[in-house]
N, CA, C and O of each residue as an XYZ file, in Angstrom:
608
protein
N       0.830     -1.199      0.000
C       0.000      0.000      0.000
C       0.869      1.255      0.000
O       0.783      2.278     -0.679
N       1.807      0.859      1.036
C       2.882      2.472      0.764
C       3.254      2.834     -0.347
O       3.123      3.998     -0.727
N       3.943      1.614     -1.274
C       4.143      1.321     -2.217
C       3.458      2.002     -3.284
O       3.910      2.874     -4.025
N       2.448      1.553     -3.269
C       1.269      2.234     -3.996
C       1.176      4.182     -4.090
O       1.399      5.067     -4.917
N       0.686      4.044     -2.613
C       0.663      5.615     -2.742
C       1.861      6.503     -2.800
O       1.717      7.726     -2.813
N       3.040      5.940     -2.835
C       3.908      6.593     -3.260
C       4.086      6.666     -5.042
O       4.441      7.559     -5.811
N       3.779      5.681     -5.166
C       3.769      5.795     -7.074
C       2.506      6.751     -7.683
O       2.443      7.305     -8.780
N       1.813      6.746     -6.901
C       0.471      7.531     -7.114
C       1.154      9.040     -7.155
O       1.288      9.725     -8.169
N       1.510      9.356     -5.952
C       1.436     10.644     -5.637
C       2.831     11.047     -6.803
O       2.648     12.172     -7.270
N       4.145     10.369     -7.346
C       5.049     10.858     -7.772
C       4.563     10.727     -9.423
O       5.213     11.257    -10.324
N       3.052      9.764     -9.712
C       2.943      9.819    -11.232
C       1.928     11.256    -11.216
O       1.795     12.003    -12.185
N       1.284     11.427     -9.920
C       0.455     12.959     -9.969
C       1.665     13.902     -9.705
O       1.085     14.910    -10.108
N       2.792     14.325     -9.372
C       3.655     15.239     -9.668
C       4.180     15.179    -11.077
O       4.292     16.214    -11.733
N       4.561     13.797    -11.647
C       4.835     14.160    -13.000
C       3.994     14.871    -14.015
O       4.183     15.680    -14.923
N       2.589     13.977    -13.268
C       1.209     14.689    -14.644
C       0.973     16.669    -14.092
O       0.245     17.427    -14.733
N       1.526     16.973    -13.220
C       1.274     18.418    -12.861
C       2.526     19.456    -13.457
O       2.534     20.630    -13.825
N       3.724     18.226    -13.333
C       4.644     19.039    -14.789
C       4.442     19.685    -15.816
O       4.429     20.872    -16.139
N       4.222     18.322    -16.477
C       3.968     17.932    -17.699
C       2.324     19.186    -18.108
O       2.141     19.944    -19.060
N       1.808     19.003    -17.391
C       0.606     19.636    -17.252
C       1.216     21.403    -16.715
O       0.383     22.062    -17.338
N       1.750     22.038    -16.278
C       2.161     22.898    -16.140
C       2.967     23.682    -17.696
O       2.623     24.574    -18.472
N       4.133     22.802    -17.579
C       5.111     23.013    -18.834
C       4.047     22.949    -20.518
O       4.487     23.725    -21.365
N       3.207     22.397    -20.813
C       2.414     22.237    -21.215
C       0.899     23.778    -21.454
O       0.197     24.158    -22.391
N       1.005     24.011    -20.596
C       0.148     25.429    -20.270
C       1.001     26.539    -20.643
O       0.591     27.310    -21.511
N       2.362     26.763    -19.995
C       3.107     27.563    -20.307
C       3.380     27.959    -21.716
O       3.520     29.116    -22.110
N       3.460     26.509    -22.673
C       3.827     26.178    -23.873
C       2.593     27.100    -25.115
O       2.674     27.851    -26.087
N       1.685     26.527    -24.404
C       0.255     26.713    -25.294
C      -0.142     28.249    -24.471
O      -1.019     28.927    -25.006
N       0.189     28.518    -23.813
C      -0.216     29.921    -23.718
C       0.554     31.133    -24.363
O       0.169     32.287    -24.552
N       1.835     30.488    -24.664
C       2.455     31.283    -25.507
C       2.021     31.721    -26.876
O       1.585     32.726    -27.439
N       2.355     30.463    -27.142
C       1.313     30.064    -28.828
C       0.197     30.887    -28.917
O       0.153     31.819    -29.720
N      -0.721     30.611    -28.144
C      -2.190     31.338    -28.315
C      -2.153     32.854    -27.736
O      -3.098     33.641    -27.787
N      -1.078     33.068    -27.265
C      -1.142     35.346    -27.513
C      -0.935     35.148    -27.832
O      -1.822     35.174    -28.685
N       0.409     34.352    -28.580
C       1.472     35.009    -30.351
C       0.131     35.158    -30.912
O      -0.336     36.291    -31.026
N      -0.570     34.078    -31.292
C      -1.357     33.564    -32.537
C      -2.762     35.039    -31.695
O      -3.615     35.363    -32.522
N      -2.812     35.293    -31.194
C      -4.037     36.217    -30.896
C      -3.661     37.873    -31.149
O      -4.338     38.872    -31.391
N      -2.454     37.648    -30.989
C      -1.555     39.012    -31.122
C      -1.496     38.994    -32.333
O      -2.147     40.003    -32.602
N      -1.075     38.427    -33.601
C      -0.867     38.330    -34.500
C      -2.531     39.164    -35.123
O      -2.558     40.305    -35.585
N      -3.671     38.329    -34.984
C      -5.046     38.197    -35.022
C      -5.464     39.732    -34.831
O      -6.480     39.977    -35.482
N      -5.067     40.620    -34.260
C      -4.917     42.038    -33.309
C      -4.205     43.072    -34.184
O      -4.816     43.770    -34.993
N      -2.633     43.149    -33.946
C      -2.180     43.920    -34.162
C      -1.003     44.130    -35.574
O      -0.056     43.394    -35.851
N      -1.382     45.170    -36.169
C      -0.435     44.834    -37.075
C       0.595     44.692    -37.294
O       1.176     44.044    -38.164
N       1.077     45.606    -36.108
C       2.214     46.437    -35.761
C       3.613     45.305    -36.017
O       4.663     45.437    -36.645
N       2.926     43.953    -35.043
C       3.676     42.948    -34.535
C       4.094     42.479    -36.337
O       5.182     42.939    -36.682
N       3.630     41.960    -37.026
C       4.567     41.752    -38.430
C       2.917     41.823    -39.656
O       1.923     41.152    -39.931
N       3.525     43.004    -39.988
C       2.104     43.139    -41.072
C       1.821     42.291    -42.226
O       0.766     42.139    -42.841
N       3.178     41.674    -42.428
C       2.579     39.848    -43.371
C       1.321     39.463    -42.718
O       0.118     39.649    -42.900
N       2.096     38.839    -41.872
C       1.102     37.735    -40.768
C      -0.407     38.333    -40.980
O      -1.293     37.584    -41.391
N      -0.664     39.668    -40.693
C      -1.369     40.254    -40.298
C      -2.534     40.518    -41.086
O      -3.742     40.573    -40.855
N      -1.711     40.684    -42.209
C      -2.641     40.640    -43.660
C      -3.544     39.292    -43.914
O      -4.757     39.308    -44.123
N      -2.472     37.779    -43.839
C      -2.348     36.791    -44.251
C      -3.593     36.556    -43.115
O      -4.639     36.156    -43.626
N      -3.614     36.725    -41.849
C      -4.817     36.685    -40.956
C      -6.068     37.291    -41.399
O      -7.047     36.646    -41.026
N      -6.420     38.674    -42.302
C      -7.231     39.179    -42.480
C      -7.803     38.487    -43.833
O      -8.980     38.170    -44.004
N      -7.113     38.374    -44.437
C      -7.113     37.575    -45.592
C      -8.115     35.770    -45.532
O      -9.001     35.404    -46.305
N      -7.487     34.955    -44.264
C      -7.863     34.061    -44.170
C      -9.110     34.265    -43.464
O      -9.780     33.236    -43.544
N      -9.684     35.160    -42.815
C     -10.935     35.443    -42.112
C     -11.747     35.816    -43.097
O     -12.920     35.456    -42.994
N     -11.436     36.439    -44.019
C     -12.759     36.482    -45.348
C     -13.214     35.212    -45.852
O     -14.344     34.992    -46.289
N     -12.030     34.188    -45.741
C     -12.615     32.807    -46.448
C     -13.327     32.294    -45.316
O     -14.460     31.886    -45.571
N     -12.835     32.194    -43.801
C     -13.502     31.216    -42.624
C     -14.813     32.036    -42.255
O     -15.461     31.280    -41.532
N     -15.485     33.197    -42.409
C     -16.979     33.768    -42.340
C     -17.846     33.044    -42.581
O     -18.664     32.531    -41.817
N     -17.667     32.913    -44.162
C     -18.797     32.107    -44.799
C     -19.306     30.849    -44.092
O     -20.507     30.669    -43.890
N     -18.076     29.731    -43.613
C     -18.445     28.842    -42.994
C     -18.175     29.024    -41.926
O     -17.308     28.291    -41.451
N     -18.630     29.806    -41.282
C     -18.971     29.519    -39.369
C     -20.080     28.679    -39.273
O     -21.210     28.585    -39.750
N     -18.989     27.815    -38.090
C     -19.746     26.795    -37.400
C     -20.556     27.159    -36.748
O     -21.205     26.132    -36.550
N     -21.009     27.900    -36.252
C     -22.717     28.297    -35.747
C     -23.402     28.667    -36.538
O     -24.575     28.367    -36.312
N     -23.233     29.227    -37.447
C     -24.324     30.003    -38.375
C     -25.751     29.463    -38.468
O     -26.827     30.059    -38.407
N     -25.403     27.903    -38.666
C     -27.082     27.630    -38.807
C     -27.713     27.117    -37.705
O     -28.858     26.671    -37.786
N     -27.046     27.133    -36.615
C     -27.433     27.144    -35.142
C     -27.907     28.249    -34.497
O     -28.710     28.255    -33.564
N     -27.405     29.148    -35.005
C     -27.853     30.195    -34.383
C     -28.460     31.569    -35.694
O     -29.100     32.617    -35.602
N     -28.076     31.108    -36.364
C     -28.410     32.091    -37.822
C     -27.548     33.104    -37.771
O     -27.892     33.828    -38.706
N     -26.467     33.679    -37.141
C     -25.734     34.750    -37.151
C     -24.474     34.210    -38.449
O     -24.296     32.995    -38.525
N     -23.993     34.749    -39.015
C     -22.755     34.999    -39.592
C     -21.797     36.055    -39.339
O     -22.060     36.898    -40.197
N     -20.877     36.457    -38.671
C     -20.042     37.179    -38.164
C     -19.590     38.141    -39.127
O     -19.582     37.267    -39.994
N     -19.275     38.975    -39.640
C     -18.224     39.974    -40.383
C     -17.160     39.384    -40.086
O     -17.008     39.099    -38.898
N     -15.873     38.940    -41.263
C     -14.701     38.572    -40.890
C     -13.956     39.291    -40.093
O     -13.336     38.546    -39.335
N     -13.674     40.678    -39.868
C     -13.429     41.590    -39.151
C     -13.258     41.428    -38.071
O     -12.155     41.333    -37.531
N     -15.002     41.324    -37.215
C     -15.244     40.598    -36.106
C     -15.047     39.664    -35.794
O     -14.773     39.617    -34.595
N     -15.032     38.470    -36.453
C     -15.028     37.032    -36.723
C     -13.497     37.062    -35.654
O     -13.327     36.526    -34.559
N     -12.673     37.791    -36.371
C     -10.910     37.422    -36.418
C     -10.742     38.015    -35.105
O     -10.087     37.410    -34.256
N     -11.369     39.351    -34.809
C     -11.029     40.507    -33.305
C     -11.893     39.016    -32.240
O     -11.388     38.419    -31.289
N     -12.728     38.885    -32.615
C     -13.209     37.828    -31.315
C     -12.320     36.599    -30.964
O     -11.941     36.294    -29.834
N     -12.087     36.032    -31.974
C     -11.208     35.211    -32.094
C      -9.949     35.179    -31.102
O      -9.610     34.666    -30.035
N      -9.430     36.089    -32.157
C      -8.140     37.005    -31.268
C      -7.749     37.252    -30.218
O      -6.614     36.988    -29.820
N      -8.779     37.901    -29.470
C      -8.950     38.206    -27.906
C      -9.004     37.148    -27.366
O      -7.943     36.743    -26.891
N     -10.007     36.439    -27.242
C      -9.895     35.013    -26.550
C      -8.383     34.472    -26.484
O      -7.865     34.209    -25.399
N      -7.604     34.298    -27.881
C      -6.772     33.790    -27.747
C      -5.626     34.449    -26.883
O      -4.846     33.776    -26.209
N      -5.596     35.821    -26.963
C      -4.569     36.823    -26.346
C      -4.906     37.183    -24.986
O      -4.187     37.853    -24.245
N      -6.107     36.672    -24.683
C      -6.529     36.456    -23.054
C      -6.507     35.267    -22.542
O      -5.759     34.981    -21.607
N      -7.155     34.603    -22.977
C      -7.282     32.621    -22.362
C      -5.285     32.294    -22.359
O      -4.692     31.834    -21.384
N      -4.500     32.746    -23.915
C      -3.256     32.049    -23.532
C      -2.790     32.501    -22.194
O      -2.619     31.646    -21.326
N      -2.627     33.410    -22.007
C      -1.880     33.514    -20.474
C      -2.996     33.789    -19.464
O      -2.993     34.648    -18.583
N      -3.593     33.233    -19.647
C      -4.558     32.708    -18.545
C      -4.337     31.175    -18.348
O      -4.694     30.547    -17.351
N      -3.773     30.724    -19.310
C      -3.338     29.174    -18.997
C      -2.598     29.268    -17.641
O      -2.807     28.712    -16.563
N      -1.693     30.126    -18.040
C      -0.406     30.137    -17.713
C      -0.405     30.968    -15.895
O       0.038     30.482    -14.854
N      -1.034     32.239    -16.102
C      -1.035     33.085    -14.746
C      -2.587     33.212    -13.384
O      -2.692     33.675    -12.248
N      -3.548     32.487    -14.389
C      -4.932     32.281    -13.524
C      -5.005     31.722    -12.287
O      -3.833     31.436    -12.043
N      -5.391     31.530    -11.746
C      -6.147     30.680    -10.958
C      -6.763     29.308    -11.401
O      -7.392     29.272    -12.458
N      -6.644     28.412    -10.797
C      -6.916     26.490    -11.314
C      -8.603     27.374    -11.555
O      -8.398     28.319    -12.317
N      -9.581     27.336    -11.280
C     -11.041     27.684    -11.779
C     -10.426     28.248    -13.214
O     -10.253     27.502    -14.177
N     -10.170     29.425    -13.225
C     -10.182     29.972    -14.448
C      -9.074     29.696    -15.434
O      -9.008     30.571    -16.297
N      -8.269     28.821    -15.543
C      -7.504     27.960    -15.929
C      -8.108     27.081    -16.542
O      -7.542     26.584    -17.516
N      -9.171     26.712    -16.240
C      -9.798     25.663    -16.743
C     -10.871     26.269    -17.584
O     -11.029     25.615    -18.615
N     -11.888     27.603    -17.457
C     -12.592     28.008    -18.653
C     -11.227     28.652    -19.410
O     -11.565     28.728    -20.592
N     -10.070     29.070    -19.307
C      -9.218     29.372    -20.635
C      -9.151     28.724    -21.539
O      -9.329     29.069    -22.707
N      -8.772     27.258    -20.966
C      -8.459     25.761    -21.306
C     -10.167     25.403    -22.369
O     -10.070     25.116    -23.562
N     -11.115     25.464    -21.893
C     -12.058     25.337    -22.309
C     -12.908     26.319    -23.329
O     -14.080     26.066    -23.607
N     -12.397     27.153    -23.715
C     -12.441     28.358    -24.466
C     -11.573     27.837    -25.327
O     -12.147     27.477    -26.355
N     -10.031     27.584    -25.336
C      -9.304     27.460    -26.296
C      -9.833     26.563    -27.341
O      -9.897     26.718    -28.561
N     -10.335     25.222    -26.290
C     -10.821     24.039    -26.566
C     -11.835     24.539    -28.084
O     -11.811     24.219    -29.272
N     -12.379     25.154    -27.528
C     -13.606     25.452    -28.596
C     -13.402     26.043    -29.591
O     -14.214     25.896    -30.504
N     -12.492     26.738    -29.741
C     -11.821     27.133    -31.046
C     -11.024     26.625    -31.602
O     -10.858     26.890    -32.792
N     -10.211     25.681    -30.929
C      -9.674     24.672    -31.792
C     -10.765     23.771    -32.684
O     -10.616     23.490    -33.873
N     -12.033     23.335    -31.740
C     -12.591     22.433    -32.634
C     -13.524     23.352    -33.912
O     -13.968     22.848    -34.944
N     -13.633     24.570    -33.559
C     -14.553     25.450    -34.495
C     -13.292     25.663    -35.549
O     -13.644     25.862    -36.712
N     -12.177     25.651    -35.348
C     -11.031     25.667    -35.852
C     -10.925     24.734    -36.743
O     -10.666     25.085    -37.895
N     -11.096     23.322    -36.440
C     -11.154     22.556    -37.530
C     -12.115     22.170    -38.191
O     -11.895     21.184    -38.894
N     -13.185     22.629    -38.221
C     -14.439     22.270    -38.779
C     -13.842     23.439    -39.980
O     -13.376     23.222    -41.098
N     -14.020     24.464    -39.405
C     -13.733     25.704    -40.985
C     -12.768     25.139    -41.650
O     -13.151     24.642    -42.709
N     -11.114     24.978    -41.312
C     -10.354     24.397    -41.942
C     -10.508     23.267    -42.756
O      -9.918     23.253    -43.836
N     -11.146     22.395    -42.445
C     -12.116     21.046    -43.339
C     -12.892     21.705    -44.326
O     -12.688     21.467    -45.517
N     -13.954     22.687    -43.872
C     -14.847     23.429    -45.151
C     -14.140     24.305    -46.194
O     -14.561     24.424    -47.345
N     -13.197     24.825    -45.790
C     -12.600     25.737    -46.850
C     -11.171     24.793    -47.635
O     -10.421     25.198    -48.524
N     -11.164     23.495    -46.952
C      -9.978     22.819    -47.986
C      -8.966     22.760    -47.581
O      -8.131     22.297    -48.357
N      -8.368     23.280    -45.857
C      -7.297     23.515    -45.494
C      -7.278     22.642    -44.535
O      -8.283     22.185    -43.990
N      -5.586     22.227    -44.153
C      -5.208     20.688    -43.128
C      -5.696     21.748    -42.071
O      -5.804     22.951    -41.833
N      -5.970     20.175    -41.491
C      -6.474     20.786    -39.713
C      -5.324     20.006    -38.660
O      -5.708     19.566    -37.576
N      -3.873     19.884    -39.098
C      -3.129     19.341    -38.358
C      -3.085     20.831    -37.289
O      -3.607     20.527    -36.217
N      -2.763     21.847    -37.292
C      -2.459     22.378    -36.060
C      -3.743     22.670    -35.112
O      -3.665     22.572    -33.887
N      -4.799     22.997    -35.716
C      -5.679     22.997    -34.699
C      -6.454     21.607    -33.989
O      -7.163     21.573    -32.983
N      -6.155     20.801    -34.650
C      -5.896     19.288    -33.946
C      -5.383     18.812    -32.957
O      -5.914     18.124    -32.085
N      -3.647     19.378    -33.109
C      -3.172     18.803    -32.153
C      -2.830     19.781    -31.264
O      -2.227     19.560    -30.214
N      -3.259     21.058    -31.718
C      -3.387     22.025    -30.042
C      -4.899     21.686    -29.233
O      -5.051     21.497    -28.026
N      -5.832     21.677    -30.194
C      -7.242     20.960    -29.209
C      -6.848     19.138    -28.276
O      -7.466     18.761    -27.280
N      -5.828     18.413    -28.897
C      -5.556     17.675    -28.417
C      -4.635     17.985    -27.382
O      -4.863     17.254    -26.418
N      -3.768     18.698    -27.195
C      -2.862     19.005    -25.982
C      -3.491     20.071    -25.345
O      -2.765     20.449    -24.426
N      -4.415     20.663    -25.410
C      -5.371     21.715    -24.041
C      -6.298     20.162    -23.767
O      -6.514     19.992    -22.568
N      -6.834     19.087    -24.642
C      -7.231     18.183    -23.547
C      -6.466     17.328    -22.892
O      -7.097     16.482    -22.258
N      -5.273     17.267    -22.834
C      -4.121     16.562    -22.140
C      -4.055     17.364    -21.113
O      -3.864     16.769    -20.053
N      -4.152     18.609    -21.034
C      -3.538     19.490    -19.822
C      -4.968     19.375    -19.079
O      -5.061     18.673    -18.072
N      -5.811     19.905    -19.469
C      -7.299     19.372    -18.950
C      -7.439     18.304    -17.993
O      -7.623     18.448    -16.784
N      -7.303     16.832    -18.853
C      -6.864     15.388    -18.050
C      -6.107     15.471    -17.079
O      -6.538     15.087    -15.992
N      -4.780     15.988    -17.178
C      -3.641     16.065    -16.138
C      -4.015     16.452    -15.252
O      -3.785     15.689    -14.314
N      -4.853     17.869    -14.809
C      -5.085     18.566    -13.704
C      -5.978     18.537    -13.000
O      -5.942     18.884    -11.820
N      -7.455     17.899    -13.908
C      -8.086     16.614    -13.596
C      -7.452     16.069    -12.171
O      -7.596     16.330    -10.977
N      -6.753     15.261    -12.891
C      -6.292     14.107    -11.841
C      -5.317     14.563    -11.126
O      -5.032     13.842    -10.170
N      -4.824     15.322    -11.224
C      -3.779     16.440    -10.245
C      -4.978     16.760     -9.140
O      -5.262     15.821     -8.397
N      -5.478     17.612     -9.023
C      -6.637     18.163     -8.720
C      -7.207     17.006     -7.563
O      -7.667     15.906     -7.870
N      -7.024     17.656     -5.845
C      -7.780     17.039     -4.945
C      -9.405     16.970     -5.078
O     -10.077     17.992     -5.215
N      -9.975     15.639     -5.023
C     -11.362     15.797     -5.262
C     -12.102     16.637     -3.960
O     -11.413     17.214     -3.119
N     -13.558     16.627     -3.912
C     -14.036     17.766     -2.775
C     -14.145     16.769     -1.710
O     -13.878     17.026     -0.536
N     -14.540     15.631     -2.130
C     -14.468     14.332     -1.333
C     -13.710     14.473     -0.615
O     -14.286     14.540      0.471
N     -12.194     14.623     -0.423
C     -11.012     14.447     -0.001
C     -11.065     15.554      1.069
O     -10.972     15.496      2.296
N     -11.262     16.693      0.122
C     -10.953     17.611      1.061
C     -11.683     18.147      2.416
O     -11.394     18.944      3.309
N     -12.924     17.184      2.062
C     -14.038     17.737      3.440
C     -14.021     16.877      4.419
O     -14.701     17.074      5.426
């Protein structure tokens, strides 16, 4: 049994690493990529190449016929954006609660992320495997994470 809970508790320090280093990683990514989304200032290629790709991803928003709205690409990209240039370092500097709607925000634009990328003809390898590693960090902290059980 000692046995046990010692392997327990040192595979839940590894998964809170891994799960840490991991947040840090993807919160970077998502301001660059939200900053980019924002400002021009930061490299006006990019910036264009962002405004550019938001005229094609409008048409197919994944809500549209859920909700009947279609966004202005404009808007489409500034909403976008923000989330990403707020939720990334919210991975990273939040609080575990709000760590977890960042995490869950990102989540959702990754997968709205690859649905457009599928409709307009474009690989959905990166928004794949960043929706797949915000649910790894998700899982990790999960199980990192004392239940309420425990604690009362």
């Amino acid at each position: 049994l000692c046995c046990t809970l010692h392997t327990f508790s040192v595979m839940a320090s590894v998964g809170g690493t891994v799960a840490a280093v991991l947040s840090v990683l993807l919160g970077l990514a998502f301001a660059l990529a939200g900053a980019a989304k924002l400002f021009p200032a930061l490299n006006p290629d990019l910036y264009k190449e962002m405004v550019a790709n938001f005229i094609k991803y409008s048409p197919v928003f994944p809500l549209a016929d859920m909700t009947g709205f279609r966004p202005p690409p404009d808007l489409y990209r500034q909403v976008v954006g923000s989330i990403e240039l707020v939720s990334g370092p919210g991975l990273i500097f939040f609080p575990a609660e709000m760590k977890t709607i960042c995490n869950g925000l990102l989540f959702a634009i990754m997968c709205g992320a690859c649905y457009t990328h599928m409709a307009v003809g474009e690989p959905i390898v990166v928004p794949l495997v960043l929706g797949v590693l915000l649910g790894c960090v998700y899982v990790l902290r999960c199980q990192g994470a004392p239940s309420k059980e425990k604690t009362q």
